[in-house]
Structure formats: C-alpha cells, structure tokens
C-alpha positions as CSV (number, residue, x, y, z in Angstrom):
1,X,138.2,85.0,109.8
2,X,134.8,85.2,111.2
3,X,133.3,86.0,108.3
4,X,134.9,82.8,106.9
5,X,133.7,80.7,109.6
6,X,130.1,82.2,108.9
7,X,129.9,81.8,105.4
8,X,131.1,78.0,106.2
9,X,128.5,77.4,108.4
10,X,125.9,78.9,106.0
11,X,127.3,76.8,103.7
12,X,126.9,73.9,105.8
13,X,122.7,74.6,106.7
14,X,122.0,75.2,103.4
15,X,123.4,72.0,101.7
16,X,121.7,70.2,104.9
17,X,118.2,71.9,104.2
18,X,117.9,70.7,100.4
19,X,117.7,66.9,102.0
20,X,114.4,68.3,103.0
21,X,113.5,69.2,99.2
22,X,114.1,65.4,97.8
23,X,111.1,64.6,99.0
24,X,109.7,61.1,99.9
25,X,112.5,57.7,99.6
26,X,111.3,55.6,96.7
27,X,110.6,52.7,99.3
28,X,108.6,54.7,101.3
29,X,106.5,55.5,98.0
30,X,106.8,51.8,97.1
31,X,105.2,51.3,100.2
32,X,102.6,53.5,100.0
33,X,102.0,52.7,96.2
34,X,100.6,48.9,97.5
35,X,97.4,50.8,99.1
36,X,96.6,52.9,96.5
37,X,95.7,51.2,93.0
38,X,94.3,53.8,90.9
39,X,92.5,54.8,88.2
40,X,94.1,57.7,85.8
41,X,90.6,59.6,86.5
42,X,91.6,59.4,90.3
43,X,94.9,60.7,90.5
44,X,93.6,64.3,90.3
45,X,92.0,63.8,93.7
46,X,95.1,63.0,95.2
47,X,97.6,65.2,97.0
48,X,100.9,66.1,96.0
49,X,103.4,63.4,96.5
50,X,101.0,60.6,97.2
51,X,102.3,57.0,96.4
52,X,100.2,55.4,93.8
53,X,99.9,52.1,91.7
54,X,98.8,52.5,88.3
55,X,98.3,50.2,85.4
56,X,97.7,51.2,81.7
57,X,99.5,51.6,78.4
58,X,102.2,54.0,77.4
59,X,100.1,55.6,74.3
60,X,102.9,58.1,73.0
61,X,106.4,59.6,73.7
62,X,105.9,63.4,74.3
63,X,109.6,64.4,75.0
64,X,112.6,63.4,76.5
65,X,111.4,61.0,79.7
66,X,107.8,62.2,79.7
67,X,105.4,59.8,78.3
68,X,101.5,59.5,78.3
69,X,99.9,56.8,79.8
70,X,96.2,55.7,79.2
71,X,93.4,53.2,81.2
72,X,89.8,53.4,80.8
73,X,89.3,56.5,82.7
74,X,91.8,58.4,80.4
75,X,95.1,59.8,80.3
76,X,98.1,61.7,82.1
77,X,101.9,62.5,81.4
78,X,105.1,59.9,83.3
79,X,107.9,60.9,83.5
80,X,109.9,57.7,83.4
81,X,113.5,57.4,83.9
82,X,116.0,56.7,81.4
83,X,117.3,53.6,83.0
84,X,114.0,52.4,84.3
85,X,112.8,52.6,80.6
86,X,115.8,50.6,79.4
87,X,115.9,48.4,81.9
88,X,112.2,47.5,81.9
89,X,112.8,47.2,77.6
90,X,109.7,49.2,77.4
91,X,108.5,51.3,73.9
92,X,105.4,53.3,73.1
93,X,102.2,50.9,73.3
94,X,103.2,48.5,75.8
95,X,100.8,47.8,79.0
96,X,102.4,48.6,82.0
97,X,101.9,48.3,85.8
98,X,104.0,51.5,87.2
99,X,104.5,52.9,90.8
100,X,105.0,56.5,91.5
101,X,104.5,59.4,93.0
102,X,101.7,62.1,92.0
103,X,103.3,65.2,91.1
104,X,100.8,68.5,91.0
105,X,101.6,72.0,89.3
106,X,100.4,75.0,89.6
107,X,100.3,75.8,86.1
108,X,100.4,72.6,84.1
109,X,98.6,69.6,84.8
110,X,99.7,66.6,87.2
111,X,101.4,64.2,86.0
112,X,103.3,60.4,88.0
113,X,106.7,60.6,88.4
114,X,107.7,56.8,87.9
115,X,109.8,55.0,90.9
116,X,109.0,51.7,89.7
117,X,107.6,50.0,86.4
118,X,107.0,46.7,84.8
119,X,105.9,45.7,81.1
120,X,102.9,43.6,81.4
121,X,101.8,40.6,78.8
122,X,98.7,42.2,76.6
C-alpha cells in the first residue's frame, strides 16, 4: 500500500513539473512581441524564448509546419501551425507580419516558433 501511495504521489509531481516545461503563455509572448520588432539578422542576438515581431515573406515550405521566412537582412526557418496557416489562408510567397517566440538549438540553427500571424497586402 505504501508503495502505491508513493508511486501516486510521484505521479502526481511529475505531471505537475512538466507545466514548468511549456514555457511562456502565448499572451505573455504577444505581449512581449509589441517591444521587440525585428530584423531576421537580429534574432540571433536574442535569447532563447524572447517574444519577437517579425515581418517578411514566407519564401519556401521546407517540411511539414516549418517554413522559411525572408526580409532584407536574410533568412530563418517558422514553424507555423497548421491551424494558424489555414486560418490566416497563407501559401508560400505571401508577406507576412508574425509574432513568436525565438527558439535556439544547440545543434541546428534558431528558428521562430509562430504564436500569431497575419497575411499582409504586397
């Protein structure tokens, strides 16, 4: 019985602790997003899971939700969403303004992990 009650409460921590791996609320990264309007070239300054507002078009589809988005100051992968990319009515081309969240690696290169997007007029 006690070692029921143990592995219960184990249980219990552990399924409490991943709330602490989601990471930031997308409003709190909308919020966030509104003071910093990047470039492409800036995002590698930035620290992991920085809100950020960039604008560009989506140049090409690389696989599944991950997209490449390009400005003046070049490129970097999205990963966008199924049902922001429908919803939005977005293809390959498009200008777009998006919100995210920088997402760093330690063996591939960053890339924005989209919260919010919206097709701009060219």
């Amino acid at each position: 019985m006690k070692k029921l009650i143990a592995s219960c409460g184990m249980a219990v921590l552990a399924g409490l602790s991943t709330l602490s791996w989601a990471g930031k609320a997308d409003q709190l990264i909308v919020q966030e997003a509104a003071n910093n309007v990047v470039t492409v070239s800036q995002v590698a300054k930035l620290a992991d899971e920085t809100g950020i507002t960039l604008t560009g078009q989506i140049s090409r589809h690389l696989q599944g939700d991950h997209y490449e988005l390009k400005d003046r100051s070049g490129s970097i992968g999205i990963e966008i969403d199924d049902d922001l990319w429908r919803q939005a009515n977005l293809k390959v081309g498009d200008r777009v303004r998006l919100i995210g969240e920088v997402d760093t690696h330690r063996y591939k290169p960053t890339d924005i992990e989209v919260v919010k997007i919206e097709k701009l007029a060219r």
